[in-house]
N, C-alpha and C positions, 0 to 999 in steps of 0.2 A: 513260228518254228523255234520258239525257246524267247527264252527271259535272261537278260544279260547283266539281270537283277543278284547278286549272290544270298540265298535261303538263309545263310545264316553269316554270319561276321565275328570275328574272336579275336583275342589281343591278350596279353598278360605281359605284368614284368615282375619279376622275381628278384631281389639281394641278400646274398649270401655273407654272413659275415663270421669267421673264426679266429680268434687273435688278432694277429695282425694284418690276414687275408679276406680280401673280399671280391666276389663275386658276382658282376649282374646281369642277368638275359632278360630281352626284353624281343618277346613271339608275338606273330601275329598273322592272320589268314582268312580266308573264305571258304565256306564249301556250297559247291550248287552258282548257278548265273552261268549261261552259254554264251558260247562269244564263237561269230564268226568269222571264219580262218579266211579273208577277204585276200589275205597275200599269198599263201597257196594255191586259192582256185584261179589268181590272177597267171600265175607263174606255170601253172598247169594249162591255164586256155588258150595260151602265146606258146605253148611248148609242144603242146598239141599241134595248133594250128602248123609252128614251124616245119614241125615233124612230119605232115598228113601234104603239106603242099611245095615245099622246097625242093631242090634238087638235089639229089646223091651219087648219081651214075649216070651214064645214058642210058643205060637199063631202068632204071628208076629216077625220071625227070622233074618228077612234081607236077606243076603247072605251068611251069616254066617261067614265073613272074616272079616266083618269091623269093626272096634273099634276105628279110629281114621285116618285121611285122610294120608294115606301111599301112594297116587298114585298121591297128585297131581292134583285131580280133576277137570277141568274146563267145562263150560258147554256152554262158548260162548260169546264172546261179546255179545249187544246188542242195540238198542238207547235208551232203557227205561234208560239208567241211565248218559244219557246228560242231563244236569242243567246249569238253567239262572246261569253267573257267577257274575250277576250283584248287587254292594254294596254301600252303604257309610256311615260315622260313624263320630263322633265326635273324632279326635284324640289327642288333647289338649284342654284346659280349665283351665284357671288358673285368678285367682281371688283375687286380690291385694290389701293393702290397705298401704298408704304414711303418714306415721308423717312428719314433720318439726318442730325444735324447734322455740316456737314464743318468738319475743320480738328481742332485740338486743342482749341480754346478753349470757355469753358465756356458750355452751353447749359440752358434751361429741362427740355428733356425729351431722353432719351434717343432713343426713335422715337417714330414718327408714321405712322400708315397710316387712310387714306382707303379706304371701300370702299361697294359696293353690293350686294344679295343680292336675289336674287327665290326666292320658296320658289312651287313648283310652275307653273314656267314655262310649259310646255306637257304636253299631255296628250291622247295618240293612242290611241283604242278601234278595235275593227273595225269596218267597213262595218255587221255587222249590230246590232250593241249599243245601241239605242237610248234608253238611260239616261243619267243624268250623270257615274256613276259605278262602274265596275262593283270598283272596287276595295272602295267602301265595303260589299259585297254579303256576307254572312255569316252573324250569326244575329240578324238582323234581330227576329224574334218571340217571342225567348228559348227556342226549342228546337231540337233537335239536326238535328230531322224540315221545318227549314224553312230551312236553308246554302244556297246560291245559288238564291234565291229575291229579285227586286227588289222590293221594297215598296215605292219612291219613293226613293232614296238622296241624299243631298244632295250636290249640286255640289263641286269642292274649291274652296277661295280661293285664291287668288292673293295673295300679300304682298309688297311690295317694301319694301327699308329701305337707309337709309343708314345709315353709322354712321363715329366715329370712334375708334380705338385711339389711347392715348397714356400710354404707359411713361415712366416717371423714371427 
């Protein structure tokens, strides 16, 4: 019911350099490889189940046993919850700027560069992916028989930094 293989794989980094500014993005993504949405159909089979057998009223009793999933309940795979796994995102970005001391005369430091970086700027999935992450998606449960399978994947962060270079 799908390949959690991705058709194709891309990457690039680009730097930009004008005067004293520079610039570098470094992209990269997948298009194609399904992955299935294992923590929605979970969350949906326990929710069902709660929902179809619990109590609400005495008008509507349930079964009168349930109170919270004690069995385990699953209700079925299904393909409704295979997803495009296909992504790509800006993963670096960082944005520079170089002094040099002018003249001949003598200075503290040789250069001087001001910069900022964002590590994972943004991050585009397809319409149908509704995970966090579908890059973190792999062997999630330590075996071979479970690669693109989502078990809840964690978000990626976001970091942004300053920083200062400063050569003698």
């Amino acid at each position: 019911m799908g390949n959690y293989l991705p058709d194709f794989e891309f990457g690039f980094i680009n730097e930009f350099r004008y005067k004293n500014l520079d610039l570098s993005i470094l992209i990269n993504g997948v298009i194609g490889g399904e992955i299935y949405n294992f923590e929605a159909d979970y969350y949906r089979s326990n929710r069902l189940y709660f929902t179809d057998n619990q109590w609400f009223s005495p008008e509507d009793p349930g079964n009168g046993e349930i109170i919270g999933n004690t069995n385990g309940a699953k209700l079925g795979s299904t393909d409704y919850y295979i997803e495009d796994g296909s992504y790509w995102g800006a993963r670096n970005i960082t944005l520079g700027y170089s002094l040099s001391p002018e003249g001949s005369g003598k200075s503290f430091f040789d250069t001087l560069r001001l910069y900022i970086s964002v590590q994972n700027a943004f991050y585009i999935t397809s319409n149908d992916f509704k995970g966090y992450n579908p890059e973190g998606i792999t062997d999630s449960a330590g075996s071979l028989t479970t690669r693109g399978v989502n078990y809840g994947s964690e978000p990626l962060n976001r970091t942004i930094s300053l920083g200062l270079n400063l050569n003698f």
